[in-house]
C-alpha positions as CSV (number, residue, x, y, z in Angstrom):
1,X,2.1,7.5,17.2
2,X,-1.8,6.4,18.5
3,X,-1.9,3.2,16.8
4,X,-2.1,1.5,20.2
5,X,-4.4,-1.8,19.5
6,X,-6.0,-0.9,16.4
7,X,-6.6,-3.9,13.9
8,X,-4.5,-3.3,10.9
9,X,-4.7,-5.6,7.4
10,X,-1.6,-4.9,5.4
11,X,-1.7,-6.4,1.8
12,X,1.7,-7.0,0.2
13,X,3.1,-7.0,3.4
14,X,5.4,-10.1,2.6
15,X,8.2,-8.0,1.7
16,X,9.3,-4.8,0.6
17,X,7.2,-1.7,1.7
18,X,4.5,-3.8,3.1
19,X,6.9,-5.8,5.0
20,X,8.2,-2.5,6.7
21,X,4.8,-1.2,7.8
22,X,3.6,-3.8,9.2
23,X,6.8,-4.1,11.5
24,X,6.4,-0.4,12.1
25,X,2.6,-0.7,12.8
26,X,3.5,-3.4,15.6
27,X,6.3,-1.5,17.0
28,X,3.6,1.5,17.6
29,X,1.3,-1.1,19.4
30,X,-0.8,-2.2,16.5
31,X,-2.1,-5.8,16.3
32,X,-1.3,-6.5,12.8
33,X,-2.5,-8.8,10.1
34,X,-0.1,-9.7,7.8
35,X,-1.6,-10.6,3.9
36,X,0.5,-11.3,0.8
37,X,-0.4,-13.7,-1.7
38,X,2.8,-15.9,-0.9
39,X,1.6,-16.9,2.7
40,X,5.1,-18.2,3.6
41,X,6.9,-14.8,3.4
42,X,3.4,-13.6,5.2
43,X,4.2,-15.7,7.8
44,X,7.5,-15.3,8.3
45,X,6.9,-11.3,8.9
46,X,4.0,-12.0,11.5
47,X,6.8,-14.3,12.9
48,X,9.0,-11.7,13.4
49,X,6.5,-9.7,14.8
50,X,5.7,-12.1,17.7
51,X,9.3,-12.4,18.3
52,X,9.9,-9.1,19.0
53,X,7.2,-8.5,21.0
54,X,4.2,-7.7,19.2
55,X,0.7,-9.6,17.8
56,X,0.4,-10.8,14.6
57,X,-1.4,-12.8,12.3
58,X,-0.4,-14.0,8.7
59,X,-3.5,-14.6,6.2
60,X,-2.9,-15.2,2.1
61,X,-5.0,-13.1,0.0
62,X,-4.7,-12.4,-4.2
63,X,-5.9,-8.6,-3.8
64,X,-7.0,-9.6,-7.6
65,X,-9.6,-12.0,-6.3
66,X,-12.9,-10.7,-4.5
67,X,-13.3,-13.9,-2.9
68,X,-9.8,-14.0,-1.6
69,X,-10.3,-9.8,0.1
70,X,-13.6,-10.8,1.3
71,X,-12.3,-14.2,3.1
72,X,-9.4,-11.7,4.3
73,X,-11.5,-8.8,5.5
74,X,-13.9,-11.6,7.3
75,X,-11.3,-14.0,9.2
76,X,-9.8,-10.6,10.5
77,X,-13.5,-9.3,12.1
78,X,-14.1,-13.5,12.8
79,X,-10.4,-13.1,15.1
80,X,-10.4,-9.9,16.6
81,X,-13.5,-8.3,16.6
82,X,-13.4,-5.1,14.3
83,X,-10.8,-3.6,11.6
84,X,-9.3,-0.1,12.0
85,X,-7.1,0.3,9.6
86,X,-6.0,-1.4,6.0
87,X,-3.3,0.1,4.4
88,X,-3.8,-1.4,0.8
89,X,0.2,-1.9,-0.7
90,X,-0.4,-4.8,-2.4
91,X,0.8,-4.4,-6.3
92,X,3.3,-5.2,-9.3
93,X,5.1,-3.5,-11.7
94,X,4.7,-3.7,-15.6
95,X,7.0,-4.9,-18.0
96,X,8.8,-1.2,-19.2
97,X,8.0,-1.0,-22.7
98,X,6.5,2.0,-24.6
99,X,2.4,2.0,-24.5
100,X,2.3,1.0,-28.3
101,X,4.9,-2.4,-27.2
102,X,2.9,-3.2,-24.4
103,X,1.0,-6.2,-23.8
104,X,-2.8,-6.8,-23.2
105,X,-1.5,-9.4,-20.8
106,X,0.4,-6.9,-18.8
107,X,-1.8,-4.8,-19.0
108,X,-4.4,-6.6,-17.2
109,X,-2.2,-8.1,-15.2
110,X,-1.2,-4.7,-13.3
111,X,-4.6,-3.6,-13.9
112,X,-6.2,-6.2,-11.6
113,X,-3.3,-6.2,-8.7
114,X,-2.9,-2.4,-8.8
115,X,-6.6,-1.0,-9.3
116,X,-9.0,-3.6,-9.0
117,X,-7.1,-5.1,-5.9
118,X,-7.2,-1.4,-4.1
119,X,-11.2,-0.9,-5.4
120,X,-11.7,-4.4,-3.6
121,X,-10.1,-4.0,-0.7
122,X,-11.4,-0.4,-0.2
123,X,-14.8,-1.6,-0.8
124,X,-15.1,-4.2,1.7
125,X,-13.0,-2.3,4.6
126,X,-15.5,0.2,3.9
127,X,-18.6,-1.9,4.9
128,X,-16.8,-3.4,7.7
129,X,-15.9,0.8,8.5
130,X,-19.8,1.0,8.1
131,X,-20.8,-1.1,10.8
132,X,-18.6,0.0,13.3
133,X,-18.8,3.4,12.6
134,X,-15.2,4.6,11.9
135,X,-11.9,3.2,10.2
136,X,-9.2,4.3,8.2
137,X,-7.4,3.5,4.7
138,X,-4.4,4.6,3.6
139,X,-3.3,3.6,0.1
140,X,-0.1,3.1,-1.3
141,X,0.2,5.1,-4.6
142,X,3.2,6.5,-6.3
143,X,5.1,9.2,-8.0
144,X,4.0,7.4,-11.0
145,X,0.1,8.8,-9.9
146,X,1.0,12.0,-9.8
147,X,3.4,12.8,-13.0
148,X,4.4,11.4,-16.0
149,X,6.2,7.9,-16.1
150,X,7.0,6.9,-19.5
151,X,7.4,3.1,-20.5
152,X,5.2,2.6,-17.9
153,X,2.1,2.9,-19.1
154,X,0.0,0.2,-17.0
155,X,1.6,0.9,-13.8
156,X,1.0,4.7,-14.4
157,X,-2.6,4.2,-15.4
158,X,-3.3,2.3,-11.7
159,X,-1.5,4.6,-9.5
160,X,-3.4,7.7,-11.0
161,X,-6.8,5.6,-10.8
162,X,-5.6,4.8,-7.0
163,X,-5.2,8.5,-6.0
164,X,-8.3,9.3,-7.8
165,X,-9.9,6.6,-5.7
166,X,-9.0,7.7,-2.5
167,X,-10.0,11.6,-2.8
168,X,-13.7,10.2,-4.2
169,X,-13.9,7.8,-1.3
170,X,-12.5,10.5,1.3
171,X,-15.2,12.8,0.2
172,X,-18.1,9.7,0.2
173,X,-17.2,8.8,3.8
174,X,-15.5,12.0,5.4
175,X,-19.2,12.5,7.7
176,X,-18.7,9.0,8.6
177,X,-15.6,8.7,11.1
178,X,-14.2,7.3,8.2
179,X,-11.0,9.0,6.8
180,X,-9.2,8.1,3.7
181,X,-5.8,8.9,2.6
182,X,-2.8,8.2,0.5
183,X,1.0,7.7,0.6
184,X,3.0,8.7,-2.9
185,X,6.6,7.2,-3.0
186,X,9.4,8.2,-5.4
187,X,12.2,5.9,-6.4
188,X,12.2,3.4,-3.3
189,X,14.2,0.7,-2.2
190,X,12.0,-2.3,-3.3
191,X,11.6,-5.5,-5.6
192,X,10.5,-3.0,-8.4
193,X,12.9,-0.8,-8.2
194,X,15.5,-4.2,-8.9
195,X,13.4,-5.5,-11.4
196,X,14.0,-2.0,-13.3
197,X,17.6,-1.4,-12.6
198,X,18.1,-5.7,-13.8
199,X,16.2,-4.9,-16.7
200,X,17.8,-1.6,-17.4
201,X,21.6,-1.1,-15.4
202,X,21.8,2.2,-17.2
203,X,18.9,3.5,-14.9
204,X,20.6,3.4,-11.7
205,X,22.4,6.2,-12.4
206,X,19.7,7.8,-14.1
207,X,17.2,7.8,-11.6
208,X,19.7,9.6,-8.7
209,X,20.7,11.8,-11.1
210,X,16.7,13.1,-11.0
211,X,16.5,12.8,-7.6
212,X,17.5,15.9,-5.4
213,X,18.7,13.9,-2.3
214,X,21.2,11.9,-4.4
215,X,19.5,8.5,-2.7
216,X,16.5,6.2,-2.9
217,X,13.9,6.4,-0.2
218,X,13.8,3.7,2.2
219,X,11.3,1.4,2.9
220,X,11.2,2.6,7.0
221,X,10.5,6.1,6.0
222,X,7.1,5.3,3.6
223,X,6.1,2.7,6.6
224,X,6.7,6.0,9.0
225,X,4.2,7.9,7.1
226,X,1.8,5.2,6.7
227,X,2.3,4.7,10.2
228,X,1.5,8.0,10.8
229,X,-1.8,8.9,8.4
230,X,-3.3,5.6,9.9
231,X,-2.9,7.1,13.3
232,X,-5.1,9.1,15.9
233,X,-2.3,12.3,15.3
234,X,-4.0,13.0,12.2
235,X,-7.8,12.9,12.5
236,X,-8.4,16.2,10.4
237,X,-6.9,15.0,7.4
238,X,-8.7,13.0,4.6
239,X,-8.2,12.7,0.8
240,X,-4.7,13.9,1.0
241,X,-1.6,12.3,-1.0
242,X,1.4,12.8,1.2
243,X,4.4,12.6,-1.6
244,X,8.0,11.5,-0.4
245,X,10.0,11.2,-3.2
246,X,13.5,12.9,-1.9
247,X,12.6,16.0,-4.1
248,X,11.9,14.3,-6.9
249,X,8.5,16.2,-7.7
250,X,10.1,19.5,-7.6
């Protein structure tokens, strides 16, 4: 994949999905900044970076803050000169109950990681992308953005908002050398996906029943397509949603 040297910010990338991309990035060659809002786990992954090889650099960053992206987006140009890419994973998941049970607290709460945290981070990559004329952003949606997700109502509401986000932006910039595009994951491997199955045992079983590959995804195979939508093997495709969900959709 032509990812060779390209500046990459990852957000959320102290575990989980974000974690795997940002090892896959530097396995491609990519000199990869590693942001989560716990900066030991951020560190730790940059760490394992470097130790296998690769470059790496660990900055803490609340996607929910403004202040926090823009400190982010400016210690990354301050270090190495430009950003390419920022694949914006960072978010949460909200608290299962049916939208009449849920919380204003969660709702804002998932609101500001999930949709505000994307809008900020697109919107000062995109300045950045501006002034260099070119860059790429690949956000990390969900099944949940693309068809119904009951007692999930929060959650749901960011992940459409996220895909609706990246087709208007795509359009905005696609004259620009600016491309922007979007990963969709089904029922992955992840800290949400434990926090369901704790809250609810019963859905294990429930959720591979739905899914036609009998499995959860991995977190390697939604970095792989990250990966790849960030890459120079794909520079005619903008505001697309690339959905890998094991069949689920169907």
């Amino acid at each position: 994949m032509e990812v060779k040297n390209k500046i990459v910010i990852i957000t959320g990338a102290g575990s989980g999905i974000g974690k795997a991309t940002a090892i896959h990035f530097a396995k491609y060659g990519a000199i990869v900044v590693v942001s989560d809002i716990d900066l030991e786990s951020a560190k730790k992954v940059a760490e394992e970076i470097v130790t296998n090889g690769g470059t790496s650099r660990p900055i803490k960053a609340n996607v929910a803050k403004f202040e926090e992206v823009e400190n982010l987006i400016n210690k990354t140009v301050e270090e190495f000169g430009r950003l390419d890419v920022i694949v914006n994973n960072a978010g949460i998941g909200p608290n299962l109950l049916r939208t009449h049970e849920s919380s204003l607290k969660d709702w804002d709460r998932v609101i500001a990681v999930n949709q505000t945290g994307v809008f900020y981070c697109m919107k000062l990559a995109l300045v950045q992308f501006l002034k260099q004329g070119a860059g790429n952003i690949v956000n990390i949606a969900s099944l949940a953005g693309l068809k119904a997700s009951p007692n999930n109502i929060s959650y749901s509401a960011s992940k459409f908002a996220v895909v609706g986000m990246t087709k208007s932006a795509a359009m905005e910039y696609a004259t620009k050398n600016i491309r922007v595009n979007a990963v969709c994951p089904g029922y992955t491997e992840s800290a949400l996906l434990d926090q369901l199955i704790a809250a609810k045992p019963e859905m294990d079983a429930i959720l591979r029943s739905v899914i036609p590959m009998k499995r959860y995804g991995k977190a390697e195979e939604i970095a792989e397509a990250a990966v790849w939508l960030a890459s120079d093997n794909t520079k005619f495709m903008t505001g697309q949603t690339i959905t890998l969900d094991g069949g689920t959709s169907l």
